[in-house]
N, C-alpha and C positions, 0 to 999 in steps of 0.2 A: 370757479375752477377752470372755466374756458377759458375765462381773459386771462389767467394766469400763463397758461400753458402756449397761447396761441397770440399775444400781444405784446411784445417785445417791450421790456421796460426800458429801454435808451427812448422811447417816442413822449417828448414832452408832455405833447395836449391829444385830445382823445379824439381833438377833431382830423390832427394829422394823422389816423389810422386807416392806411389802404382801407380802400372800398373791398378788394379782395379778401381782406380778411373778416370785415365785418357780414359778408356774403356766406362764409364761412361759419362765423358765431350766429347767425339767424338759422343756417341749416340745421346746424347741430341741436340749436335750443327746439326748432320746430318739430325736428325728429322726435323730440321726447314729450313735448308736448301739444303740438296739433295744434298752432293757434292761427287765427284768422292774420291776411297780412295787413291787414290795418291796423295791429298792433308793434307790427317790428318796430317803428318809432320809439315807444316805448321802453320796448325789450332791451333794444342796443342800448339806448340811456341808461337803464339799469344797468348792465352789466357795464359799460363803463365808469357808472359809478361805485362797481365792486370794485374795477380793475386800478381805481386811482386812491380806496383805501388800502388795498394793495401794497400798491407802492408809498402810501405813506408809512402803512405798518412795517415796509423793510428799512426805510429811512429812520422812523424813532427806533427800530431794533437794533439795527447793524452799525449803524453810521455817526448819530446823534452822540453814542457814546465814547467814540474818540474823541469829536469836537469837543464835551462839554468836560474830556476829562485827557489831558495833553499825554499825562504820564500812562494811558493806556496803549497811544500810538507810538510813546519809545520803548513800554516794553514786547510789543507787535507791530515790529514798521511795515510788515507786508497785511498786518490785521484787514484795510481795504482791500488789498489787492486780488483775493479768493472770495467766490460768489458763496454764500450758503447752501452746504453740499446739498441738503431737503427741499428745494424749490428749484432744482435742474434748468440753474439760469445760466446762460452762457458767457463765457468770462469775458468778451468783448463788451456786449451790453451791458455787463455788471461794472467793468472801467468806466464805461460813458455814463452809467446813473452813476456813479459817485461821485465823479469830476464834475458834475450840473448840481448836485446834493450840497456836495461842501465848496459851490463856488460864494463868491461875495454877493452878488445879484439874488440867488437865491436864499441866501439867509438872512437876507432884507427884508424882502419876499415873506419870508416865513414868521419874521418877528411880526410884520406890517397884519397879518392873517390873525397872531397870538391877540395881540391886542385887540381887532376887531372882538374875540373872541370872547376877551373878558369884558366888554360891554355888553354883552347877553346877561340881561337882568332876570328873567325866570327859563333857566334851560330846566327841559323837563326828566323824570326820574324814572324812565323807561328804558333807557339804554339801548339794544337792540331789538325794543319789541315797537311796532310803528304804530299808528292811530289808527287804520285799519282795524289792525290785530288787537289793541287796546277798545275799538269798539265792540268788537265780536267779542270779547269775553264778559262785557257790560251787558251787552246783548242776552249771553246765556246765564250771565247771573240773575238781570233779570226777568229772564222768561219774555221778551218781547223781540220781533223780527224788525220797529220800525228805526227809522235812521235814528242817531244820538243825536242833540244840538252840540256845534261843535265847542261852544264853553264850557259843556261838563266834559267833554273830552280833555279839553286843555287844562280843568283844572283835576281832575282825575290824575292827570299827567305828572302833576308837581305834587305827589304824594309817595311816599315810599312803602315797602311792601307789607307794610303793617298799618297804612291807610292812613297815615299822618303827615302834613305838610312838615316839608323838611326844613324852611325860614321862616320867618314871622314875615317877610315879603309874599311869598306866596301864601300863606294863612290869610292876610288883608283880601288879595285878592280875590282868593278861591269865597272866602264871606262875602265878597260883594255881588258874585257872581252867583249866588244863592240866593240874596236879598230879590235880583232883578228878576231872577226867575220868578221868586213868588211874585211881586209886581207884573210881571206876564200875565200869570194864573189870574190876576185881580183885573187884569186891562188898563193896568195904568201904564204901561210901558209902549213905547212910540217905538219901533224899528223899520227901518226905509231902506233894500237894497244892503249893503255892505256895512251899516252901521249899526248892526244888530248888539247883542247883549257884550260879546267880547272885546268888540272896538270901544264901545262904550265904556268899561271896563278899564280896558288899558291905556285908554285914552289916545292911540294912535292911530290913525287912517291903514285901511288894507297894503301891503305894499303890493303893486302890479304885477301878476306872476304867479303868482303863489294864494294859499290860505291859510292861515295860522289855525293851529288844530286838526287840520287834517292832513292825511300822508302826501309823499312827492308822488307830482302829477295831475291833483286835485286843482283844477283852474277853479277861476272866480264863474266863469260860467256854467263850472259843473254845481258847485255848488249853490252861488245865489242864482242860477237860473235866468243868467242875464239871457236876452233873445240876440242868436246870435245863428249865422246861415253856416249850412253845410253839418251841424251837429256836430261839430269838434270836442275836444276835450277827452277827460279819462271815462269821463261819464258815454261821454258817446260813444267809443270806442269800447268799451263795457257791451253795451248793447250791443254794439255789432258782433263783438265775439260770442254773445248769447245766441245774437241769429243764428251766428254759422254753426256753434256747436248744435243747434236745434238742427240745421239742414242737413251737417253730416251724421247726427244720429238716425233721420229719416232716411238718410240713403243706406245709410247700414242697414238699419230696419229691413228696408227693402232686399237688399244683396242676400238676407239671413232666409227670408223668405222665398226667392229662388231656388238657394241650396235647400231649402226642405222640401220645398213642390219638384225640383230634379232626384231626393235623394230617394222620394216616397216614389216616383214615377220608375225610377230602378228597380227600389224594392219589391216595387207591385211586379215589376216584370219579371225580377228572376223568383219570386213566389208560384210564379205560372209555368216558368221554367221548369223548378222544382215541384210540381205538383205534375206534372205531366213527367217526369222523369222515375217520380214514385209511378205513375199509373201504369207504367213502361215494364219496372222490376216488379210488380204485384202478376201481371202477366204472362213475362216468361216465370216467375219462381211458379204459379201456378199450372204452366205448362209443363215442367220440368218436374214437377211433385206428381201429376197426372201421367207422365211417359217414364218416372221409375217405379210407378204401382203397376203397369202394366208389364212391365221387363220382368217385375216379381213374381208377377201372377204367371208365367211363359216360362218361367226361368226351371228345367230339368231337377228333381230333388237330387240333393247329394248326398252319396254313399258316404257315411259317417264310422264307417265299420274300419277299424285298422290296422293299419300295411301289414298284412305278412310277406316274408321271405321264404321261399324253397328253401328246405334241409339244403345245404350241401354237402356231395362226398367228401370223406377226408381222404383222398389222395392228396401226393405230394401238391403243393402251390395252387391249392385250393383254397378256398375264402373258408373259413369256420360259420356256422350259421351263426345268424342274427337274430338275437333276442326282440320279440311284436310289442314291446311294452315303450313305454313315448325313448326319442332317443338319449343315450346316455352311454357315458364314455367307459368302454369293456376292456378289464387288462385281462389279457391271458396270462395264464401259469406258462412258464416254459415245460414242463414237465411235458414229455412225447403222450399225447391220449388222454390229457388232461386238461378238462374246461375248467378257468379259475371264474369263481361266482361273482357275482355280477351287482357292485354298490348303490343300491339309491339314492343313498343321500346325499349325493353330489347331483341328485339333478338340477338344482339351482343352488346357486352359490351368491355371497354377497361378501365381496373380500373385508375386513376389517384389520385395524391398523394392529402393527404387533412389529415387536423388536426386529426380528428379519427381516422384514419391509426393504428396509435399505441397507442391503449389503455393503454399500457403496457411502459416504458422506454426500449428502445434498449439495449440490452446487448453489452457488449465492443469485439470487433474485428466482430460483423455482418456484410457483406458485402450487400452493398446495391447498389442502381442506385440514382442516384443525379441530379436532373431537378431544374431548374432557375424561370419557372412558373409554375402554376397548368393545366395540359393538354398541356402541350408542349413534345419535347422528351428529351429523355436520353441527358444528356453532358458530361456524365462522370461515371465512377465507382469508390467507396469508401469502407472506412470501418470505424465502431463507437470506436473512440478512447474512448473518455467521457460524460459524461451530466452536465458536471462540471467543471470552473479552468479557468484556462490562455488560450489566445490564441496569439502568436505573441506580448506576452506583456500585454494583455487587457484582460480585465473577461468576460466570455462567456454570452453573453446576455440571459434571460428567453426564454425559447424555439427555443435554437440553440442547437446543438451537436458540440463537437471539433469531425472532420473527418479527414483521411486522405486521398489525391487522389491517388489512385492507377493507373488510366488509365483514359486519357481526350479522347471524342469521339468528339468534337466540341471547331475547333480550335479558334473560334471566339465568345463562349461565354463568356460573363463576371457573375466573381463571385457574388453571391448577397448578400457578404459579402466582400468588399476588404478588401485590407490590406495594409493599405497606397498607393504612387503611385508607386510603383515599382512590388505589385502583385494584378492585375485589372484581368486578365483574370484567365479562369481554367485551361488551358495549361502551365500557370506561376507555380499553385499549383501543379505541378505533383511532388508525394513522399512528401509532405509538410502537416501539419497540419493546418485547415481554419478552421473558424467556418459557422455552413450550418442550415439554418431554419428546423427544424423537418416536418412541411406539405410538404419541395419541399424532404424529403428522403423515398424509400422506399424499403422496403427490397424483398430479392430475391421470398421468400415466399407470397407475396402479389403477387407481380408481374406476372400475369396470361394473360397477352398478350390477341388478339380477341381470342374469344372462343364459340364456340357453345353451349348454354347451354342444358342438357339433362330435356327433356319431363318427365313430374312427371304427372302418375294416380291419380287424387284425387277421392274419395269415396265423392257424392254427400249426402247429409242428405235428406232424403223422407221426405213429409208431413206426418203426421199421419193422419192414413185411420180410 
């Protein structure tokens, strides 16, 4: 995916790719995966060899099919001349790979490659999966960690997914490559260096470079263990990147271990902090508990006895006496020489909702309290959408309000307005619009909770004298 996005396909060979970019695709790979730099050789090779199938798979997609079919470029004569909008390749580069794609040189080039191609007398039946990854699964099939010989690799290889060799060519083969192994087991098999069971086999010499059977990058001295200075190869670079991962998991190791001896060396301190802050409030609270038993004990009894008022004369603009009982609110009679008697049951009061309530229509967004009966409690908090309209479908009946529930304080009351069978309670209407009988709303300003009512002087009227 990097070389796609960051390697310009007009660049023929991979060797003419700025160094600055390839600086660029080693940061990015190293980013994600931490590897030692004695593998970037590698690295870069691989991904250049993603970035030039690449560009072979846009060549057989895009291109191939003009050439091998004339009447596709007369009825799209600009069918080349637009890059594939899904690979955000630029249309300059995309002129210049075509014009090198379908030149003459290049389809020389290309047939010269076909044919090498079909002289590959056993290609193998793995497709994308490499001998690596073809070992590790032998591996866990079965149950053993040690290396594979790389002839059962090879001939594993020429088998299709049902474990059957796919030509009576590789059948030969893969048989004889069985035979020699048991010949191994017995000792009768002579192998020296590079001419082990599979050269013997196919009868051809190693070619230099490479090892047949095993994946790209696998030298002859990774595998036959030729002696050779410096520890080169995939194999050696393997181990290096074992070291280094081993040395930066030690240094992690170590880093992890700092943060716990700095994290524990805090914790201990503000534990001490907090223990001496508790020993702090244990002392004044016990100071304080100690200096209000003493105020109590000091503290003058209080006359519990209550208020009386002097009679007053009834002259003119004189106060009428005040009744000694807790206070509470005295209407006189008008009547000249007459006390009108005196209510108690208004000494506490608790308003509840009732048609008078709102003289007035509610204004829209009031937030109110919503009760289900007259002199029950709250169930809920609301606010006055309208006094008019749809509710749920339906026209607002004569003195309801469209509300909305804001907050249910009663999980178990039911609306006294449903709304079909799926909203019965008020917990159902939360954030919803219902319609709600005007006597059960009342607004926050009504709302006056018990309350002491304050004692009012009335000025009695004298007889005339």
């Amino acid at each position: 995916m990097q070389a796609k996005s960051m390697v310009p396909i007009n660049i023929d060979n991979w060797r003419e790719v700025p160094k600055s970019i390839l600086d660029s695709l080693w940061k990015d790979v190293n980013l994600a995966f931490h590897l030692d730099e004695n593998m970037r050789k590698n690295i870069i090779g691989s991904v250049g060899n993603k970035w030039r199938q690449f560009k072979c798979n846009l060549n057989k997609k895009f291109i191939v099919p003009y050439l091998n079919d004339p009447s596709l470029l007369e009825a799209n004569p600009r069918g080349l001349h637009k890059p594939p909008p899904s690979y955000h390749i630029e249309e300059t580069h995309w002129k210049e790979f075509v014009k090198r794609r379908t030149s003459k040189e290049f389809q020389d080039f290309r047939k010269l490659q076909q044919e090498r191609r079909n002289h590959l007398q056993y290609p193998h039946r793995t497709s994308r999966h490499s001998y690596t990854e073809l070992e590790a699964d032998l591996q866990a099939k079965w149950g053993t960690t040690e290396q594979i010989d790389r002839s059962i690799l090879w001939k594993e290889a020429r088998k299709d997914s049902s474990g059957n060799y796919v030509t009576e060519r590789d059948k030969v083969k893969g048989e004889a490559i069985e035979d020699m192994l048991e010949q191994r087991k017995e000792g009768k098999l002579i192998e020296i260096g590079t001419n082990d069971i599979l050269t013997q086999v196919l009868g051809t010499a190693e070619h230099p470079g490479r090892v047949r059977g095993q994946s790209r990058g696998v030298t002859q001295r990774d595998y036959f263990h030729k002696p050779v200075g410096g520890g080169g190869g995939l194999r050696g670079l393997q181990k290096k990147q074992i070291e280094f991962e081993r040395q930066s998991n030690i240094r992690h190791r170590e880093e992890i271990e700092k943060l716990k001896e700095s994290f524990m060396s805090k914790l201990e301190e503000l534990s001490t902090k907090m223990a001496h802050m508790q020993a702090n409030f244990d002392s004044h609270s016990s100071f304080c508990s100690h200096s209000r038993v003493n105020t109590i004990e000091v503290e003058a009894p209080i006359d519990t006895a209550p208020e009386v008022e002097a009679p007053m004369e009834t002259t003119p603009d004189v106060e009428a006496p005040i009744d000694t009982t807790p206070e509470v609110e005295v209407l006189m009679d008008t009547t000249p020489g007459v006390e009108a008697p005196v209510d108690t049951s208004t000494l506490y009061e608790t308003p509840t909702p009732s048609p008078s309530i709102h003289p007035e229509p509610l204004k829209k967004d009031v937030k109110c309290k919503l009760y289900i009966e007259q002199g029950g409690d709250v169930v809920a908090l609301g606010r006055v959408v309208a006094t008019k309209g749809n509710v749920n479908g339906k026209s607002l009946a004569p003195g309801n309000y469209r509300m909305v529930v804001d907050r249910c304080l009663d999980g178990s009351a039911k609306l006294p307005v449903s709304v079909g069978d799926e909203m019965t309670l008020v917990v159902h209407a939360v954030n919803s619009y219902v319609a709600w009988p005007s006597h059960l709303i009342i607004t926050y300003d009504h709302e006056q909770g018990p309350k002491r009512l304050k004692r009012k002087r009335i000025l009695a009227a004298c007889p005339p004298t």
